[in-house]
PDB file of N, CA, C, O and CB in Angstrom:
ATOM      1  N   UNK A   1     148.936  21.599 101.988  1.00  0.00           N
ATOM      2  CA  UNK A   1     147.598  21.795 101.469  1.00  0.00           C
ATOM      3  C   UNK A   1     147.704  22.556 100.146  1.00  0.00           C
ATOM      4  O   UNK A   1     147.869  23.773 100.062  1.00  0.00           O
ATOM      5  CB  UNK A   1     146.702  22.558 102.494  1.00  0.00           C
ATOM      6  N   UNK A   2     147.571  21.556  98.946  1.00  0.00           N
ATOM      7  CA  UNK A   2     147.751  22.490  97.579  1.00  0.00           C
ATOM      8  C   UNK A   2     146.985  23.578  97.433  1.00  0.00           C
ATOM      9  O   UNK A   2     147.467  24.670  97.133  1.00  0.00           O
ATOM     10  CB  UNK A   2     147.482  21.808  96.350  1.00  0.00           C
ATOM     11  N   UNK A   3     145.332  23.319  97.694  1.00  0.00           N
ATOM     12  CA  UNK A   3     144.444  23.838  97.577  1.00  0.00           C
ATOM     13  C   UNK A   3     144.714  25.800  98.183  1.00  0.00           C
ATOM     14  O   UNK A   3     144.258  26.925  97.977  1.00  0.00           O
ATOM     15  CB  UNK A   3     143.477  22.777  98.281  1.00  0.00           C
ATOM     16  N   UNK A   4     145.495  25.266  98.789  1.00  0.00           N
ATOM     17  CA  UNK A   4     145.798  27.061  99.388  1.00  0.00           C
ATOM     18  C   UNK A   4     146.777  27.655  98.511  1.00  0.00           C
ATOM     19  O   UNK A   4     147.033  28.842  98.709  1.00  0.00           O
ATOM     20  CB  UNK A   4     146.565  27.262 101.121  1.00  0.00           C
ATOM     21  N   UNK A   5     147.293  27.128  97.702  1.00  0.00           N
ATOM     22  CA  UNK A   5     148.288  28.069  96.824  1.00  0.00           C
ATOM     23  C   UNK A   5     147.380  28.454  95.438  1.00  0.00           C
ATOM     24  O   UNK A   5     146.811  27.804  94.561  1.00  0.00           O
ATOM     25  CB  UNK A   5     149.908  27.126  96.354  1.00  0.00           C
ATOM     26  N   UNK A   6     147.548  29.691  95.711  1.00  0.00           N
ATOM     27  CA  UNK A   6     146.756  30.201  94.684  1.00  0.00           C
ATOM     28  C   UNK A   6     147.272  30.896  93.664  1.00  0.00           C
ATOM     29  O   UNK A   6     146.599  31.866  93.316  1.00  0.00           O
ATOM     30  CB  UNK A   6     145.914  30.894  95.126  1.00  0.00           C
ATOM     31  N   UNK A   7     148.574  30.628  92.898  1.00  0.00           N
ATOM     32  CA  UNK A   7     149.016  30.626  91.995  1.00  0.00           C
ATOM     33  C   UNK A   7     148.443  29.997  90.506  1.00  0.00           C
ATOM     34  O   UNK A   7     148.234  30.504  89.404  1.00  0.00           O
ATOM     35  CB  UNK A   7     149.906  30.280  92.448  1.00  0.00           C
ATOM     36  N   UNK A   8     148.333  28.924  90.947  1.00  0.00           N
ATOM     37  CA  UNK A   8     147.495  28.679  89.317  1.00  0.00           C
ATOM     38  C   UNK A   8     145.606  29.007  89.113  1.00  0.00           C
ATOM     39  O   UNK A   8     144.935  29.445  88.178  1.00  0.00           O
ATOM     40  CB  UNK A   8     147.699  26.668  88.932  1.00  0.00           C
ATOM     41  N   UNK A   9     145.282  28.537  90.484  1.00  0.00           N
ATOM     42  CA  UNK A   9     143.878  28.796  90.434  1.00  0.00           C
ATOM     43  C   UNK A   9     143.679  30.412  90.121  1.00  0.00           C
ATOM     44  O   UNK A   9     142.839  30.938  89.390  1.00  0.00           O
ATOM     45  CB  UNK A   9     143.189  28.320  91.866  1.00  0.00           C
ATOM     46  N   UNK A  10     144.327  30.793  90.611  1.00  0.00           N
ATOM     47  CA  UNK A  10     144.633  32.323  90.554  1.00  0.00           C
ATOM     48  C   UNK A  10     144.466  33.054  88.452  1.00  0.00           C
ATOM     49  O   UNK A  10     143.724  33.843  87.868  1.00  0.00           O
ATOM     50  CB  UNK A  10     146.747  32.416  91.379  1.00  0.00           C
ATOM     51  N   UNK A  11     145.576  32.219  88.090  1.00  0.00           N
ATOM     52  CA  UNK A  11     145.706  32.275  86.678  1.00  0.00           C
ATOM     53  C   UNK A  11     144.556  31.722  85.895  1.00  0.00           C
ATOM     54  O   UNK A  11     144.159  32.366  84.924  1.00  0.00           O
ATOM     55  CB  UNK A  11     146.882  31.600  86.303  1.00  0.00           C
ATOM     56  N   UNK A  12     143.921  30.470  86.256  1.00  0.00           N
ATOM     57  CA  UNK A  12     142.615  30.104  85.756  1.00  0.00           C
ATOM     58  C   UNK A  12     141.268  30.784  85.628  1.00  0.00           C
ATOM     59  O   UNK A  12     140.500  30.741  84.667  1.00  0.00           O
ATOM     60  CB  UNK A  12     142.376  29.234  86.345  1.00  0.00           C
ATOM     61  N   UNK A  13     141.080  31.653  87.201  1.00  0.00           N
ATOM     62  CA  UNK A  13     140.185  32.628  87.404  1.00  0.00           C
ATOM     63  C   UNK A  13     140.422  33.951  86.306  1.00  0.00           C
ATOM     64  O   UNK A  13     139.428  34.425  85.757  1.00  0.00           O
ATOM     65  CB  UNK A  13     140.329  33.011  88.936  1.00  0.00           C
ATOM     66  N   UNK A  14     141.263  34.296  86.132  1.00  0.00           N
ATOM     67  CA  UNK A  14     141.968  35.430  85.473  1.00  0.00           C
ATOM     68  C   UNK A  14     141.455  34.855  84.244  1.00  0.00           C
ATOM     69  O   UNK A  14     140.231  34.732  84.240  1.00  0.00           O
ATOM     70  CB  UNK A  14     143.679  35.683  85.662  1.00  0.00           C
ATOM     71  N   UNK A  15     141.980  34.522  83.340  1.00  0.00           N
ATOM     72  CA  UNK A  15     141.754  33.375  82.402  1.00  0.00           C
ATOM     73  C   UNK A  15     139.997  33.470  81.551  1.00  0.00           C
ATOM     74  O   UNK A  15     139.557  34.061  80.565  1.00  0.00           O
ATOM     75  CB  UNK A  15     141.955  31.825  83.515  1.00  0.00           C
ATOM     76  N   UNK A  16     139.391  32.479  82.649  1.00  0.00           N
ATOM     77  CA  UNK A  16     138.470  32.520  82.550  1.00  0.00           C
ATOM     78  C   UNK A  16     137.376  33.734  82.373  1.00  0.00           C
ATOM     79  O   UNK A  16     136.275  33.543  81.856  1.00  0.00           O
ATOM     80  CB  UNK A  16     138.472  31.919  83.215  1.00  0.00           C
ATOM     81  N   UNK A  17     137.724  34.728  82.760  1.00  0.00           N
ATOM     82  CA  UNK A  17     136.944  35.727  83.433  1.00  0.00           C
ATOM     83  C   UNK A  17     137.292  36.617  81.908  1.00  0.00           C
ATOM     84  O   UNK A  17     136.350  37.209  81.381  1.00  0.00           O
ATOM     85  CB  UNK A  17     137.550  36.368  85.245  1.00  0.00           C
ATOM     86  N   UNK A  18     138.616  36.662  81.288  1.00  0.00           N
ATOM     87  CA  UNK A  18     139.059  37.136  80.131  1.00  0.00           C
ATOM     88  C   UNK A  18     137.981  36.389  79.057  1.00  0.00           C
ATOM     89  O   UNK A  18     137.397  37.201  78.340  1.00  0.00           O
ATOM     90  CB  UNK A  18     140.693  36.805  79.951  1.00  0.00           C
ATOM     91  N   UNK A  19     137.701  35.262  78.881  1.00  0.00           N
ATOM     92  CA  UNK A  19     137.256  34.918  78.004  1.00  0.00           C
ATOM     93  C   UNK A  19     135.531  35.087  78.294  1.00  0.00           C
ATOM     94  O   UNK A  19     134.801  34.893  77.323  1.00  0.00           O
ATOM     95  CB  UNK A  19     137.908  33.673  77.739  1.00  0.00           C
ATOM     96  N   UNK A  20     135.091  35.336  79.215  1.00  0.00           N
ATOM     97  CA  UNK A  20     133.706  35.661  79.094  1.00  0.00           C
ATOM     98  C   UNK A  20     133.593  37.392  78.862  1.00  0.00           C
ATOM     99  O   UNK A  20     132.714  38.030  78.283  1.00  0.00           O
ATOM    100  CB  UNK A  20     132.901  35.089  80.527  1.00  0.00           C
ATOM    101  N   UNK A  21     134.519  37.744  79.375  1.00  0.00           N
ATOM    102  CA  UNK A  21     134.380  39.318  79.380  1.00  0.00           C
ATOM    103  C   UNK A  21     134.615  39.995  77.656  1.00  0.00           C
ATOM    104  O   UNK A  21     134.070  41.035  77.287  1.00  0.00           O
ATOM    105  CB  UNK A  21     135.756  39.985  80.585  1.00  0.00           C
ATOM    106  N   UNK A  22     135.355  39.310  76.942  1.00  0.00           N
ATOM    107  CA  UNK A  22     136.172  39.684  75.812  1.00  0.00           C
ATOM    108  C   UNK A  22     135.610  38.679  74.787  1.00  0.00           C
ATOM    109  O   UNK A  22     135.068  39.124  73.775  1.00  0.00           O
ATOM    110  CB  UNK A  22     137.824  39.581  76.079  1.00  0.00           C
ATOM    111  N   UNK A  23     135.690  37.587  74.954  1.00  0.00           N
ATOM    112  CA  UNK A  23     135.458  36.690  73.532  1.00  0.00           C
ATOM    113  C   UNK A  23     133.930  35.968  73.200  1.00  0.00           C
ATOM    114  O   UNK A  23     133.372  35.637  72.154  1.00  0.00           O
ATOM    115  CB  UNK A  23     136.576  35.350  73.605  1.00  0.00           C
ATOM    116  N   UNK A  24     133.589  35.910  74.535  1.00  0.00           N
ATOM    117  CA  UNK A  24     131.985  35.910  74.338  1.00  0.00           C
ATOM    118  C   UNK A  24     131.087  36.646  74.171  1.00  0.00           C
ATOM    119  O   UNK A  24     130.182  36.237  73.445  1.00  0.00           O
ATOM    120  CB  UNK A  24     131.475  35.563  75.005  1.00  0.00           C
ATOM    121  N   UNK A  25     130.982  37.859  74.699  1.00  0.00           N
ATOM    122  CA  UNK A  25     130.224  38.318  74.382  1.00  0.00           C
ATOM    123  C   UNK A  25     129.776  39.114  72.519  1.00  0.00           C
ATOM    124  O   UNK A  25     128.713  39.389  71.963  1.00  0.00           O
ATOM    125  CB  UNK A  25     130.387  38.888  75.442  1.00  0.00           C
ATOM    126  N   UNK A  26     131.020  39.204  72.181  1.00  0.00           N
ATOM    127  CA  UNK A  26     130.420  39.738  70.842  1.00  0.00           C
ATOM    128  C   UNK A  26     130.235  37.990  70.195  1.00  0.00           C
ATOM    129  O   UNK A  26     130.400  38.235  69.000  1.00  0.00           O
ATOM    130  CB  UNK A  26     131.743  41.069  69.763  1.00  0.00           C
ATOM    131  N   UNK A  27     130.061  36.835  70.246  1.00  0.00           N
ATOM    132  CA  UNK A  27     129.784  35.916  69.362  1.00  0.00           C
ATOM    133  C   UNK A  27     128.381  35.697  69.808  1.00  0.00           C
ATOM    134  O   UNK A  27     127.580  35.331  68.948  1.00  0.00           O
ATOM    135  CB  UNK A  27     130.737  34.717  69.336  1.00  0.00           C
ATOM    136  N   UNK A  28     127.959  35.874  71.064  1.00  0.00           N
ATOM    137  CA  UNK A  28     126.650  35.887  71.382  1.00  0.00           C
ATOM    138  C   UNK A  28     125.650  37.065  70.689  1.00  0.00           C
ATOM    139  O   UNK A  28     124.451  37.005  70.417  1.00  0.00           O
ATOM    140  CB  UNK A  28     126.669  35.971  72.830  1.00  0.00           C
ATOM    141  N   UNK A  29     126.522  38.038  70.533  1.00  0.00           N
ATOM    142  CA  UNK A  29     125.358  39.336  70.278  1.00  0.00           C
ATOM    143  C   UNK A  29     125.485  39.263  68.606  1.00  0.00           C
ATOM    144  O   UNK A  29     124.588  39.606  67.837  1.00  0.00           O
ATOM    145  CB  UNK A  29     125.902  41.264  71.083  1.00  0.00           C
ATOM    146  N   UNK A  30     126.625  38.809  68.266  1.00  0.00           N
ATOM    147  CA  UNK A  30     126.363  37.916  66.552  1.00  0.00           C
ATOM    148  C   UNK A  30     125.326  37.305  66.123  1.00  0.00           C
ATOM    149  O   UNK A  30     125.033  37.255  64.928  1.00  0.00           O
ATOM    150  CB  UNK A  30     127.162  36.768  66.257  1.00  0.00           C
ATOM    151  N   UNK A  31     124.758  36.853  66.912  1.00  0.00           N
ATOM    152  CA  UNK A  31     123.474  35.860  66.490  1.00  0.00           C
ATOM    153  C   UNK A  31     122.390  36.798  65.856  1.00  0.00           C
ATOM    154  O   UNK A  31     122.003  37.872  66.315  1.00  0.00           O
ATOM    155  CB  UNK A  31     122.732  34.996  67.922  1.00  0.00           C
ATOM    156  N   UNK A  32     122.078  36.321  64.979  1.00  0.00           N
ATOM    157  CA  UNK A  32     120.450  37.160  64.646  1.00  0.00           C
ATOM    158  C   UNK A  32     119.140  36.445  64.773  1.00  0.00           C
ATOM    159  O   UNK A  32     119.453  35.264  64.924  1.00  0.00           O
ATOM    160  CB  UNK A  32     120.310  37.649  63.070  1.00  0.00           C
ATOM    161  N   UNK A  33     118.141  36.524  64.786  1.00  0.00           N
ATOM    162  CA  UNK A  33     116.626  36.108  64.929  1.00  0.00           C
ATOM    163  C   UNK A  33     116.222  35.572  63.689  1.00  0.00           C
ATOM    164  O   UNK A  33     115.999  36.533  62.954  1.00  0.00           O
ATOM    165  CB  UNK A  33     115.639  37.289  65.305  1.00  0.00           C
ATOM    166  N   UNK A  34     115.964  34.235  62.937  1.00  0.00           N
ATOM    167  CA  UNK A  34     115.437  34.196  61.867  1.00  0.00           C
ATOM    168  C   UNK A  34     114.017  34.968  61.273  1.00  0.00           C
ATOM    169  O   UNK A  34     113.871  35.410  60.134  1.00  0.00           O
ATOM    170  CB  UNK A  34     115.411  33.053  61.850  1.00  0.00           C
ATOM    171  N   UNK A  35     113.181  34.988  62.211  1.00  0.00           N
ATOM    172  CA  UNK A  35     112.157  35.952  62.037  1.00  0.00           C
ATOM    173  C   UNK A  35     112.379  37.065  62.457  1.00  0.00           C
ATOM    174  O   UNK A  35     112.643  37.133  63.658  1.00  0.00           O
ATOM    175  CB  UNK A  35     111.106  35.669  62.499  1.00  0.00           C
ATOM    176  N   UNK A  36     112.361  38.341  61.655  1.00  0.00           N
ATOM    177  CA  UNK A  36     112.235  39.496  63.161  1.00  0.00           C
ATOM    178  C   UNK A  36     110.756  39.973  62.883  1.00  0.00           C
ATOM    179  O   UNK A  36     110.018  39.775  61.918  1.00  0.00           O
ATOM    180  CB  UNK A  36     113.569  41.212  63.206  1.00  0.00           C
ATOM    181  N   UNK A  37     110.600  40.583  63.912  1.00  0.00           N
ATOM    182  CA  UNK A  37     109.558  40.487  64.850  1.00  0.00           C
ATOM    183  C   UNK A  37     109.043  41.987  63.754  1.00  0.00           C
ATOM    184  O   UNK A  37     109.865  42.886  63.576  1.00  0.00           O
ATOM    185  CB  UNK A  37     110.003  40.569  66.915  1.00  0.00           C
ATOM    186  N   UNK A  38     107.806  42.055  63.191  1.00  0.00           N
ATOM    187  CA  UNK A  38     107.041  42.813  62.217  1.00  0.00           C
ATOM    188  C   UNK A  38     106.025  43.824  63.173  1.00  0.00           C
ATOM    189  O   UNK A  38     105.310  43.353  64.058  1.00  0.00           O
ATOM    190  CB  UNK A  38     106.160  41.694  61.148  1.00  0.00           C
ATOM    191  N   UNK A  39     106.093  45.503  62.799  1.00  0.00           N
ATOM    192  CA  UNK A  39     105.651  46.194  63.451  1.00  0.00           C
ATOM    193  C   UNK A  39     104.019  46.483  62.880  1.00  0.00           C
ATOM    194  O   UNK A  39     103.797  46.903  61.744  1.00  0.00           O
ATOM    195  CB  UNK A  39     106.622  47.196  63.548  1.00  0.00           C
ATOM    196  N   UNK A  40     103.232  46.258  63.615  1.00  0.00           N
ATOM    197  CA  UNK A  40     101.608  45.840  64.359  1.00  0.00           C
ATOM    198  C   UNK A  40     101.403  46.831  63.672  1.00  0.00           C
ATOM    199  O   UNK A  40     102.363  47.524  63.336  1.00  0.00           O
ATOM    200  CB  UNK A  40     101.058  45.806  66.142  1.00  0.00           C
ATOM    201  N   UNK A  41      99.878  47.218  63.216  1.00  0.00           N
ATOM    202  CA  UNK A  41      99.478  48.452  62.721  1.00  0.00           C
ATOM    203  C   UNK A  41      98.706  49.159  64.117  1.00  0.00           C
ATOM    204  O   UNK A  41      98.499  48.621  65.204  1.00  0.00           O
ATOM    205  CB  UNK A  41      98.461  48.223  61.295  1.00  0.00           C
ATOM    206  N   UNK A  42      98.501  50.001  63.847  1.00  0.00           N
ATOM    207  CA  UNK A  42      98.017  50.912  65.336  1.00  0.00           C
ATOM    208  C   UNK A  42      96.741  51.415  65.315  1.00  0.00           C
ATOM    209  O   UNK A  42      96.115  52.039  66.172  1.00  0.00           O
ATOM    210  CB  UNK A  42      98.880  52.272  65.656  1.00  0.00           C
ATOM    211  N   UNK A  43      96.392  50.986  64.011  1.00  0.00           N
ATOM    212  CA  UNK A  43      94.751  50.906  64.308  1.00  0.00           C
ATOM    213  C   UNK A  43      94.304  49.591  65.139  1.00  0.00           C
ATOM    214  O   UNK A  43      94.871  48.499  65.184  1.00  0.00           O
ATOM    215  CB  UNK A  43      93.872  50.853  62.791  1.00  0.00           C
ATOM    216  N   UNK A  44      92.656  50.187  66.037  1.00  0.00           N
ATOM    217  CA  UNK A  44      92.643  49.262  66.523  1.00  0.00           C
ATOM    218  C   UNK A  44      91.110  48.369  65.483  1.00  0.00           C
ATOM    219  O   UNK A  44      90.392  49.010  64.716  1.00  0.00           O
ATOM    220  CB  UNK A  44      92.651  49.661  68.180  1.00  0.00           C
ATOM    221  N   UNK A  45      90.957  46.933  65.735  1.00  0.00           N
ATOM    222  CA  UNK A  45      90.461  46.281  65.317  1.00  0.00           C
ATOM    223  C   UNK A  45      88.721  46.376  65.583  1.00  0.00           C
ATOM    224  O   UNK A  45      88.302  46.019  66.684  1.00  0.00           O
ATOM    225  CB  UNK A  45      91.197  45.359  65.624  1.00  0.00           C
ATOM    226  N   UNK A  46      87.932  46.776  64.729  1.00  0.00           N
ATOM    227  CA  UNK A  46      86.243  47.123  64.782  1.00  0.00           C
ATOM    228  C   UNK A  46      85.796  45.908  65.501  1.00  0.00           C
ATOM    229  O   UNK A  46      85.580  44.978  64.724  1.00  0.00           O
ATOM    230  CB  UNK A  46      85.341  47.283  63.137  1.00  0.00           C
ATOM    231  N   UNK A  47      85.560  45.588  66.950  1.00  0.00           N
ATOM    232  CA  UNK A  47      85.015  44.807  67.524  1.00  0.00           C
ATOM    233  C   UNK A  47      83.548  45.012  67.637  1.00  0.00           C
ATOM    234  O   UNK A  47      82.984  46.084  67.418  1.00  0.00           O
ATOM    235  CB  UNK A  47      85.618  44.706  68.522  1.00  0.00           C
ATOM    236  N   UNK A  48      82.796  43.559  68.108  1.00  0.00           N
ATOM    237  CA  UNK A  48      81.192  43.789  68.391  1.00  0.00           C
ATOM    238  C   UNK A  48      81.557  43.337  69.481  1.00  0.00           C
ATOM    239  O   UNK A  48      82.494  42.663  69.908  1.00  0.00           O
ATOM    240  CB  UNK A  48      79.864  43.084  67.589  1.00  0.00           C
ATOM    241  N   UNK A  49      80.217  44.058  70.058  1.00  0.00           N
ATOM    242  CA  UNK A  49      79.848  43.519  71.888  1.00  0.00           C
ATOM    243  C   UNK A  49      79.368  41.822  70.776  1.00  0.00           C
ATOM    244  O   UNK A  49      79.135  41.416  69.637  1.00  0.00           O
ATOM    245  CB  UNK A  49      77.738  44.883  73.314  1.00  0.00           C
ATOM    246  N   UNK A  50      79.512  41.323  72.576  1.00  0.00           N
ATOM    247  CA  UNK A  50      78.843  39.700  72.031  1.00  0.00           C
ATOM    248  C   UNK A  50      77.535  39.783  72.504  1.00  0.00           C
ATOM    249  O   UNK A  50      77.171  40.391  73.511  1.00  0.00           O
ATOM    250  CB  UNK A  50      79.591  38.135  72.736  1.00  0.00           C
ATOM    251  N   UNK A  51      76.840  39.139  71.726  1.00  0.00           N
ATOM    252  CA  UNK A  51      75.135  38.872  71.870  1.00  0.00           C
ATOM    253  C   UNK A  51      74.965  37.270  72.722  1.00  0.00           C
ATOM    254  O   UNK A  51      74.993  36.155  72.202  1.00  0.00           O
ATOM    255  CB  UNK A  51      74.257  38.755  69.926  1.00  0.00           C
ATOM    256  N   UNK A  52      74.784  37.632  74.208  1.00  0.00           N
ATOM    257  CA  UNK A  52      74.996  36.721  75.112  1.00  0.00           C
ATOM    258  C   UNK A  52      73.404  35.902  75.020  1.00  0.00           C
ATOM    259  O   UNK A  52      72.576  36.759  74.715  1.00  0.00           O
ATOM    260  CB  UNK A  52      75.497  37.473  76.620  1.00  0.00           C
ATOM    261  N   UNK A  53      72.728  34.497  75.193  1.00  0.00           N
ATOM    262  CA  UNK A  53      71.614  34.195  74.687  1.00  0.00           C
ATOM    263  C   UNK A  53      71.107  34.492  76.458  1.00  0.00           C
ATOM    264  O   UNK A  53      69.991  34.982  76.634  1.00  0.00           O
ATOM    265  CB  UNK A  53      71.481  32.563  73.723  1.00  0.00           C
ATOM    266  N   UNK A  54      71.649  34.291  77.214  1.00  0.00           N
ATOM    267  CA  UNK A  54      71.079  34.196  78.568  1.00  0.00           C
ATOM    268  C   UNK A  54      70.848  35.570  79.194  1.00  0.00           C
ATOM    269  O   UNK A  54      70.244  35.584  80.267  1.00  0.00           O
ATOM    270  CB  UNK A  54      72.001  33.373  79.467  1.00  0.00           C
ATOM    271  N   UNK A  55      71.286  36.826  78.618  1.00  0.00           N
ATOM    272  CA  UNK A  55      70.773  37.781  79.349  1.00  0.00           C
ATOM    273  C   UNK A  55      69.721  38.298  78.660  1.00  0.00           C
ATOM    274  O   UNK A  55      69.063  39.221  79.139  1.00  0.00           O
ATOM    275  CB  UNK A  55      71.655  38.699  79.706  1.00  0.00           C
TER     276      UNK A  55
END
């Protein structure tokens, strides 16, 4: 039963686990936002009550 020797699967897991831990993550956090996101003013906006015709 190959499937039980875990010599190479062994090395693949290892492997694998190196390259998400180490080489992905900084090419992912590389990315930037073409827009970034613009900070709101903190006043708030002069609203009216609405003039409802039915009450």
């Amino acid at each position: 039963m190959p499937q039980l020797n875990p010599s190479p699967w062994f090395a693949i897991l290892v492997f694998s686990w190196l390259v998400f831990a180490i080489i992905v993550p900084p090419k992912v956090l590389a990315h930037n936002f073409p827009n970034e996101p613009t900070s709101q003013s903190t006043e708030k906006p002069l609203t009216e009550p609405w003039s409802w015709p039915w009450q």
